[in-house]
C-alpha positions in Angstrom: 0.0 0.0 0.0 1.1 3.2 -1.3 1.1 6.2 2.0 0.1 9.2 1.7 2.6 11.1 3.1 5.2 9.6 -0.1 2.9 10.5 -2.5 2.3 14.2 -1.3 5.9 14.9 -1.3 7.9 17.8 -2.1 9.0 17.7 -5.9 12.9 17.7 -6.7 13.9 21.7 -7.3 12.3 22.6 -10.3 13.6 24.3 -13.2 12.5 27.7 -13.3 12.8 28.0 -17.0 10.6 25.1 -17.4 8.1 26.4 -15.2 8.1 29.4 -16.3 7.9 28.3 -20.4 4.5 26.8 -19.5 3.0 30.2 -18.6 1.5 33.0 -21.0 4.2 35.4 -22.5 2.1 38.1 -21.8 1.5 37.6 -17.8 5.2 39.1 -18.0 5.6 36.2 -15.2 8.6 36.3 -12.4 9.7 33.1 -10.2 11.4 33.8 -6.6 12.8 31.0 -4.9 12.7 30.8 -1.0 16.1 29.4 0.1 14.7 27.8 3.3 11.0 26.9 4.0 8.8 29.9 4.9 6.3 30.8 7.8 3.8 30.1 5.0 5.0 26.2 4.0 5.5 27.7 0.5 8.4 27.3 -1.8 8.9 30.3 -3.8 6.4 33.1 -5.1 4.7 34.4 -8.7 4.2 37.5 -9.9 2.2 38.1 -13.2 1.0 41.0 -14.4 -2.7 40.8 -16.0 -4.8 43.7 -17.0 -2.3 46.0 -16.2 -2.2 44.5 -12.4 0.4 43.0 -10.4 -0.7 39.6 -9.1 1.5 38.0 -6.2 1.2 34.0 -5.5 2.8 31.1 -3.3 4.2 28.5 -4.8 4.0 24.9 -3.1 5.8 22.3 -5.1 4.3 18.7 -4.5 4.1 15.3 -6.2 0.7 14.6 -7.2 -0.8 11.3 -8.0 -4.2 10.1 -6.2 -7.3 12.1 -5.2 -6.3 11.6 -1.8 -3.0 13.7 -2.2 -5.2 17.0 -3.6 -7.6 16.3 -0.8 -4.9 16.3 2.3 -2.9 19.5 0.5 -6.1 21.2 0.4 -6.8 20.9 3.9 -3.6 22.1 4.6 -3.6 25.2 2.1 -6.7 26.7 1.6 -5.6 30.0 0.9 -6.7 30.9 -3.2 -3.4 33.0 -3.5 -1.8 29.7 -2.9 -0.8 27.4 -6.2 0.3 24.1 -6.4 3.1 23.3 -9.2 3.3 19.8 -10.0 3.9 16.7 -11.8 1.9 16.6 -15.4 -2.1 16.0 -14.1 -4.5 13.6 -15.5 -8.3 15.0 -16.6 -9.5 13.3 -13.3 -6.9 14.9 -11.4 -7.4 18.4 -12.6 -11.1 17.9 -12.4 -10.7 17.3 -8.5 -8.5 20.4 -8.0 -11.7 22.4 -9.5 -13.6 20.5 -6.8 -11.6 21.7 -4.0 -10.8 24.6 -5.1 -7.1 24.2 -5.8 -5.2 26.5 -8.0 -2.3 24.6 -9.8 0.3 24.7 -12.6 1.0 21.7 -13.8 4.5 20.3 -15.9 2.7 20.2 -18.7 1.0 23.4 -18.9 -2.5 23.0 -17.5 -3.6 25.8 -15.1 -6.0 27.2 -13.0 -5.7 29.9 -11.1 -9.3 31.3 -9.4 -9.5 34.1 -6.5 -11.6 37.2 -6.0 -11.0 38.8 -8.8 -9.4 36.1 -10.9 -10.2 33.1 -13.2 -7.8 31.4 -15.6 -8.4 28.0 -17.1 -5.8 26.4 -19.3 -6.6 22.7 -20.4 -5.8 19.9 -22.1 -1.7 20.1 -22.4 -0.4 16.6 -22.3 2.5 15.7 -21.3 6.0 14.9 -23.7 8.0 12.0 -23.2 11.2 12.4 -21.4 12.4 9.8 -23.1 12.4 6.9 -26.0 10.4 4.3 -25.5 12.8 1.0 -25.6 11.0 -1.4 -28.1 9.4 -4.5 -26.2 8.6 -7.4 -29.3 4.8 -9.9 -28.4 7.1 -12.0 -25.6 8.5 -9.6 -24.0 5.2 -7.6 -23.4 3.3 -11.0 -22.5 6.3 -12.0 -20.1 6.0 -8.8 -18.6 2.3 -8.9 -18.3 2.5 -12.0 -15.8 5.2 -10.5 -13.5 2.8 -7.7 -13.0 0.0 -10.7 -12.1 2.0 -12.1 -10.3 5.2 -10.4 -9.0 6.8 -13.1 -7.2 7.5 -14.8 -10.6 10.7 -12.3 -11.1 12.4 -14.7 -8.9 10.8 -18.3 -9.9 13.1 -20.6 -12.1 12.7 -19.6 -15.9 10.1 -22.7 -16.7 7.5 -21.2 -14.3 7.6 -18.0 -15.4 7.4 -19.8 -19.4 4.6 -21.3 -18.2 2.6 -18.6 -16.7 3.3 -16.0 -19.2 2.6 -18.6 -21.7 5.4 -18.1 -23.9 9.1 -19.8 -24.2 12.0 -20.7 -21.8 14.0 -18.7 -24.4 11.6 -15.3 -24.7 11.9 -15.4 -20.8 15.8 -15.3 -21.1 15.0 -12.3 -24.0 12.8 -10.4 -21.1 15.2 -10.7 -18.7 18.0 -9.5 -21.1 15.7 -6.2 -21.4 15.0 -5.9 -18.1 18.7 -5.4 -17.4 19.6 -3.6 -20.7 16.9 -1.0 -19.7 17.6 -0.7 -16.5 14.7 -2.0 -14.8 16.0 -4.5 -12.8 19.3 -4.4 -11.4 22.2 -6.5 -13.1 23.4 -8.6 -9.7 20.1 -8.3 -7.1 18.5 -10.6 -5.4 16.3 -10.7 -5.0 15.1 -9.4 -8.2 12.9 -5.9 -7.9 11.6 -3.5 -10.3 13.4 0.0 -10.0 10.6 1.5 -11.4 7.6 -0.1 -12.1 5.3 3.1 -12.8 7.5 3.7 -15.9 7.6 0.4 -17.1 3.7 -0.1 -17.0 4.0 2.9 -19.2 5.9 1.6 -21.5 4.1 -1.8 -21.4 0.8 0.4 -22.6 2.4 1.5 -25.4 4.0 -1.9 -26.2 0.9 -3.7 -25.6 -1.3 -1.0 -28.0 1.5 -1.7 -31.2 2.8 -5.7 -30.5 -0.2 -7.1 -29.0 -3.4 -5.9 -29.2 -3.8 -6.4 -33.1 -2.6 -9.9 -33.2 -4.9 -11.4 -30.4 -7.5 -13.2 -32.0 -11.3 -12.5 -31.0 -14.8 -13.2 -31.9 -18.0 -11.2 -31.9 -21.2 -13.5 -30.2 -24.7 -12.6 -29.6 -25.5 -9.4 -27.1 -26.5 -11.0 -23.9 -29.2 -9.8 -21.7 -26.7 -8.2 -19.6 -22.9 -8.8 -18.9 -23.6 -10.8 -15.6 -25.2 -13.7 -17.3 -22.6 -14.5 -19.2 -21.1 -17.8 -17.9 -17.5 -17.6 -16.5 -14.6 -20.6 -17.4 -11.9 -20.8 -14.8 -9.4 -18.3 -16.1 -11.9 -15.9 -17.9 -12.1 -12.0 -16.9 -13.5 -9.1 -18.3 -11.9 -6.0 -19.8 -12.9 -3.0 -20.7 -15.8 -1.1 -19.8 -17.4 -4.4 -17.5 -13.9 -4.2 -15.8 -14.3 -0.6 -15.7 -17.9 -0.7 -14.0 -16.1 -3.5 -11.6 -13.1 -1.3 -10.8 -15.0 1.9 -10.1 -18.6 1.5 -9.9 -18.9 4.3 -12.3 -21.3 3.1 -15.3 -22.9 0.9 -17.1 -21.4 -1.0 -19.9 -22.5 -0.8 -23.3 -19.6 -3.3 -24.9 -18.5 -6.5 -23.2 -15.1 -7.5 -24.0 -14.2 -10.8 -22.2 -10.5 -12.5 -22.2 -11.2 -16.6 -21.9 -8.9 -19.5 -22.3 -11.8 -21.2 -24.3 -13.3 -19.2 -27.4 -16.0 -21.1 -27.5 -18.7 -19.2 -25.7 -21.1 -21.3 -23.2 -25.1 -21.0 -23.6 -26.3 -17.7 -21.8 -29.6 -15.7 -22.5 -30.0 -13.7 -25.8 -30.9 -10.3 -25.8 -32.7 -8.2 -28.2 -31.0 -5.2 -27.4 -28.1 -5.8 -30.2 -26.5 -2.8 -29.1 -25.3 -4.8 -26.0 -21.9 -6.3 -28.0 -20.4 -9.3 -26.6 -16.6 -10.1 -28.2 -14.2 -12.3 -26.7 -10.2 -12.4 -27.0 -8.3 -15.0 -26.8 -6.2 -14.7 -23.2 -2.4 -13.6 -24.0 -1.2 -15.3 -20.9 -0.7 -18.9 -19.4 -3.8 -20.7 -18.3 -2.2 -21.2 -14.5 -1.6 -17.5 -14.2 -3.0 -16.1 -11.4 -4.4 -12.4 -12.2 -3.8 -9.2 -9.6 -5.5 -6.1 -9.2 -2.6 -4.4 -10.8 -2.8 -6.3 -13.7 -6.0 -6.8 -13.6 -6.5 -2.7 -13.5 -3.6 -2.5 -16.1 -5.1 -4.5 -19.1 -8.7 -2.8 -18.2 -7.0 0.6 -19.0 -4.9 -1.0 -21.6 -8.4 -2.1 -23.1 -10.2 1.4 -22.9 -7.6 3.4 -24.6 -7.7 1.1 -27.5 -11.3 2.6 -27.5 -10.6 5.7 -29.0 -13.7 6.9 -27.0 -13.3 9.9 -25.1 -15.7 8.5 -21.6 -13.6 5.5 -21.8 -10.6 7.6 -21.9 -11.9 9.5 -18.6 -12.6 6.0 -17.4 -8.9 5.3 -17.5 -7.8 8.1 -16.0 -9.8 7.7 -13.3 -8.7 4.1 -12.8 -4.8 4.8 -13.0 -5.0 7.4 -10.1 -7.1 4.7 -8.1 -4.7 1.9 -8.7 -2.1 2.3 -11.1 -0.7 6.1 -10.1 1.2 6.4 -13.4 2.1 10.2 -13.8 0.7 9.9 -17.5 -1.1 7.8 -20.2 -0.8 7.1 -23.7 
């Protein structure tokens, strides 16, 4: 379990000509850094200049990940001349800040900033990649897949792991070989750890959207009378939008997308409604495998930006800063 006081932690200095790219030419804007913490808790202060006025603001730079974070900082700062500069913030994120009433600046250029006399909106800046993204071929994303079901595999003998990832003793030697090449794992450790799994789920996304998702073969059956009647083989779960509504409670489905072992679909009640679309995948993993909420949370958001639908894209967001906590999406 993640705590809350490592997630609301300070950010590393920032770059002031970073911070300060992200804001409007014309706000004329000025950065002061405090060299030791203030009477306020702040970290430096802002001054822009809009409508020929001089506006004066705190700075407090956090890390911001979870709802939770944005909840406990505004508690503690509930002063509107206060803003929060951060790590890049998803839709959900930004959406909460509105909520609470938190003015922010985000790495990425999103801001709001709202007081007596003031209210500036800037949206939808996303984030650029501080990096290439190392190239991960159908094993390696499937091996990866089953250490994130089931993370005591990274230190099982090779012919478990083939066997729950469903792939080769040899792509497992390949996985770990880019494991180390890319730094996520340590060369001599044991025993073995991710240095960074946030970063690699990341990357996984993007690998599984280009290697995987295309080649998984699937079939389109009859709408059911409703997701829940469908009959479940050992080994099947949902996806998508029925793993959204069991992840977050949030909405009804529309499409079912079920992975199964078996793609020959048991008896269940038809439905009129052919709106209701059932398709099934073939599961990408080892029948033994053992599926965790990471994972499990992983491929649903996997699954929903493959959408290209903009409420399933919210749905995702909302699900990373619930259990994933990556500091972006695809």
């Amino acid at each position: 379990m993640i705590h809350e006081n490592l997630e609301n932690v300070k950010m590393k200095e920032p770059d002031l000509e970073s911070i300060l790219q992200v804001l409007p030419n014309e706000w004329q804007p000025q950065i002061k850094l405090f060299n030791t913490a203030s009477d306020t808790g702040c970290d430096g202060e802002l001054t822009i200049q809009l409508n020929q006025k001089t506006k004066h603001y705190l700075l407090a730079f956090k890390q911001i990940h979870r709802k939770e974070s944005l909840v406990h900082y505004s508690h503690a700062h509930s002063n509107t001349q206060r803003i929060l500069v951060c790590n890049p913030l998803s839709t959900y994120l930004r959406d909460i800040c509105t909520e609470l009433n938190v003015n922010y600046i985000d790495e990425s250029g999103n801001i709001r900033i709202a007081d007596d006399s003031t209210y500036i909106l800037i949206q939808g800046q996303k984030a650029v990649a501080s990096k290439a993204i190392a190239t991960m071929t159908t094993g390696i994303v499937k091996c990866l897949f089953a250490f994130f079901a089931e993370p005591s595999l990274l230190n099982e003998p090779y012919s478990l792991i083939a066997e729950r990832a469903g792939i080769s003793l040899g792509m497992v030697n390949k996985t770990m070989t880019f494991l180390i090449e890319n730094k996520h794992i340590a060369h001599q450790s044991t025993p073995r750890r991710f240095l960074d799994v946030q970063t690699l789920q990341y990357e996984w996304l993007i690998s599984y959207q280009q290697k995987v998702a295309p080649k998984i073969p699937s079939i389109a059956c009859p709408p059911p009378e409703n997701w829940e009647s469908v009959p479940l083989n050992t080994g099947d779960i949902w996806a998508g939008e029925v793993a959204a509504a069991q992840l977050t409670n949030y909405l009804i489905p529309q499409d079912y997308l079920l992975f199964t072992q078996n793609m020959r679909p048991e008896k269940y009640p038809i439905s009129k409604n052919h709106n209701a679309k059932l398709r099934m995948k073939k599961a990408f993993w080892g029948k033994a495998l053992s599926i965790s909420q990471n994972a499990f949370a992983l491929l649903t958001v996997a699954e929903l930006l493959l959408s290209n639908d903009g409420r399933n894209r919210e749905l995702a967001e909302m699900i990373n800063d619930q259990y994933l906590h990556l500091t972006k999406l695809p």
